[in-house]
N, C-alpha and C positions, 0 to 999 in steps of 0.2 A: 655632307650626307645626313638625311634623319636618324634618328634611332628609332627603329622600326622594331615591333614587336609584333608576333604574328602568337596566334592564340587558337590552338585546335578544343572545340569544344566539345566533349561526349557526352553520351550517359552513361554510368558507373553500370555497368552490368554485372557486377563482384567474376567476373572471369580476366582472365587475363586477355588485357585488349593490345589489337597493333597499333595504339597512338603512338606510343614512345618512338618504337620502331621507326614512323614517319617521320616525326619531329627529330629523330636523331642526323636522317637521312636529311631532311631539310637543311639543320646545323652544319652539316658537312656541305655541303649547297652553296650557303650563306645566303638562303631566301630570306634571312630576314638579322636583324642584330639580334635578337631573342627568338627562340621559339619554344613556347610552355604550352605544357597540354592539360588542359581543365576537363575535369568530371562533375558532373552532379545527378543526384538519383532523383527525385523528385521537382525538386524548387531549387532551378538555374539563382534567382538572385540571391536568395536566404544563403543558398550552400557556397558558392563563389565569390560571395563581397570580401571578405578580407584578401583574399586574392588579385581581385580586380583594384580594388583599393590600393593595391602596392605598389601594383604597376607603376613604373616610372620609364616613359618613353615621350616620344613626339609623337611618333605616329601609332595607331595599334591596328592590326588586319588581324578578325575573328571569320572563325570558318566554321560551320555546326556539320561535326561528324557524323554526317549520317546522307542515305542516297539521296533523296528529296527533303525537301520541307514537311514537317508534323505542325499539329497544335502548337505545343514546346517552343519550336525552330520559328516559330511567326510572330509570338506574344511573349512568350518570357525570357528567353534568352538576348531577344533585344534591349527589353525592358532591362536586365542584369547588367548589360553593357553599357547604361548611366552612369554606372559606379566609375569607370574609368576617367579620371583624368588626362586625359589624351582625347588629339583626334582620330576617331572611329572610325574604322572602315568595313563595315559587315558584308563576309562574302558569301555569294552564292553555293548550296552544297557542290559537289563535285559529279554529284548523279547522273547528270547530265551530259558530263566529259566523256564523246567516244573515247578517249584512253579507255572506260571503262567497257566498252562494247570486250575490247580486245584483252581486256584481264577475262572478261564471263567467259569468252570463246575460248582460253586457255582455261581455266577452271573446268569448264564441260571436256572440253581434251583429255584431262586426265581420267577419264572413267569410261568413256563410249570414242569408237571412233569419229572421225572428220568427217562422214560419210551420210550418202542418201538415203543409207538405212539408219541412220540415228535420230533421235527425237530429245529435244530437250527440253525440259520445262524451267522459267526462271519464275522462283518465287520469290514474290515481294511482302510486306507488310498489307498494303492496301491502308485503306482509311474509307469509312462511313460516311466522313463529310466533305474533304478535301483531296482535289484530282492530283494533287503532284506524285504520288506514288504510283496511279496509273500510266500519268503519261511519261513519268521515267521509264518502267516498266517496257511500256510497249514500244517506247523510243529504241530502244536495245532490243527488243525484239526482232521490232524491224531491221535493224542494222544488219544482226546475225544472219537474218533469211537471206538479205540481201549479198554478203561479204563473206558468209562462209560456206561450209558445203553441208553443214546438217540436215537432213531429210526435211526436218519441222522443228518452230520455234514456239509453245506458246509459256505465255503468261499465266500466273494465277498466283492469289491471294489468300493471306489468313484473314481479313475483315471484311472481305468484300468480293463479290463473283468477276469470274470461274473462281470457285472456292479451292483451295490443292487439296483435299482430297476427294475431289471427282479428276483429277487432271493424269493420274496415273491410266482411267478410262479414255479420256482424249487424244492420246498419243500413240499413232497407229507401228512405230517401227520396231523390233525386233528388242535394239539396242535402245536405250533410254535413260536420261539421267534429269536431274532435279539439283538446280542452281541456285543458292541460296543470295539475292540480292541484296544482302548486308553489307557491311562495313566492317563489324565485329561479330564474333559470336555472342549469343544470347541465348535464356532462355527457350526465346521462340525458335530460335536456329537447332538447336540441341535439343530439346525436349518437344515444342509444342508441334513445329513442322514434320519432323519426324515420324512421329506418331498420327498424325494425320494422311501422310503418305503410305501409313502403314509399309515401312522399309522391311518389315520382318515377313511377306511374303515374298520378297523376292521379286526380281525383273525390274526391278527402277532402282539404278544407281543414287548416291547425294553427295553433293563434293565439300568442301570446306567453305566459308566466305571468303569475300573478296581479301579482309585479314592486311596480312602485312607484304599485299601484291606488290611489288615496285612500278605498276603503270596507278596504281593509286596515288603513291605519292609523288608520280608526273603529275599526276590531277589534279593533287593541290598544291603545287610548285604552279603548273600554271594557275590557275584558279585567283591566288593571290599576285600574281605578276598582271594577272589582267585586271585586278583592282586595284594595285599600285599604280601600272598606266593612267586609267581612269580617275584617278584623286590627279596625280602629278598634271593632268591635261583637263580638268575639272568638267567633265563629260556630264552630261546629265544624270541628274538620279534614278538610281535604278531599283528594281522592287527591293532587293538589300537594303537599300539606304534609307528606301520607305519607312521598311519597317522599323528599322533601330531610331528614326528620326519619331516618329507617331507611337512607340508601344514604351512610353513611359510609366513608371510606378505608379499607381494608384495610393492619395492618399488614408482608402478605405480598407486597403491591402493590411495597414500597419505597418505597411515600408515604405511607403510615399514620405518625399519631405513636407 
């Protein structure tokens, strides 16, 4: 058997995040022979090379913690993932995992009832230039409308329309809460959404992030089991493999070789 290293990548939020948490639960799992959880704040490769450097495995499965793909999750983090000696296997976020439908619909559960007078709204980040946060987003959207019994599902965003704070005006039922489509808590989860929902008048619930759900870390248990199939039965390339294949250092960066 390989020696497989499986590698959860975040971004340091200075809060206390639920990587560990997963990675522990993995270890108990035994998804993988190693499981190490990498942070970086700014610059994936500058902050992570001594890290990645050490690494000593055959195989290595990277996962970018987070719901969809960002800027970050496309170009630098792949780019960082040179550093390893080992072969590479970069996985798709988990975003996209109905496991995650059924952590939101528990999440919204705890503040409004399961019912045709409830309304929920899932906030996401959004992004300016790039759709995957939409179409994560309203993937789970849809799922909800369709699989559970909440009155109304919609979507809205801090970078991009329906903005969340017009989405407290959107939502016709009684009962109403506000989903935060994170991974971890963050500033924006704690501070910036908040405050944009204006929670201090009242009538719109907001629940925790997804955090340290246990159908999360079914999501990235599978996640990586379907990228270890995939290498073991050498499936075609997939946008993952794209990009850790093509978003090499630059030698104008001053980190290129």
């Amino acid at each position: 058997m390989p020696h497989d290293t499986l590698l959860l990548i975040g971004r340091d939020t200075s809060r206390a995040t639920p990587y560990e948490t997963h990675a522990r639960r993995l270890r108990e799992r035994g998804v993988a022979t190693d499981v190490t959880v990498l942070t970086y704040d700014h610059e994936p490769r500058r902050e992570l090379r001594d890290e990645l450097v050490a690494i000593d495995a055959d195989r290595v499965f990277a996962l970018p913690m987070t719901v969809a793909h960002d800027h970050t999750t496309v170009t630098d983090v792949p780019a960082a993932l040179d550093e390893v000696d080992a072969e590479t296997h970069y996985c798709e976020p988990v975003g996209r995992s109905p496991l995650l439908t059924e952590a939101l619909r528990d999440r919204a559960a705890t503040a409004v009832p399961e019912a045709a007078d409830s309304s929920v709204a899932l906030v996401a980040f959004g992004s300016s230039g790039k759709p995957y946060q939409r179409q994560v987003t309203e993937y789970h959207a849809e799922r909800l409308r369709e699989r559970s019994a909440f009155g109304e599902v919609e979507p809205c965003y801090l970078l991009q329309n329906p903005a969340v704070e017009c989405v407290r005006y959107n939502l016709t039922h009684d009962h109403a809460v506000a989903v935060p489509l994170f991974l971890a808590p963050s500033d924006a989860t704690e501070a910036q959404i908040p405050a944009k929902l204006d929670l201090n008048r009242g009538g719109l619930a907001y629940t925790d992030t997804l955090d340290d759900h246990p159908l999360v870390t079914e999501a990235v248990a599978t996640a990586v089991e379907t990228a270890r199939t995939m290498a073991d039965t050498r499936t075609p390339r997939t946008f993952e493999a794209t990009l850790a294949a093509t978003n090499r250092p630059m030698a104008t960066d001053g980190e290129g070789d």
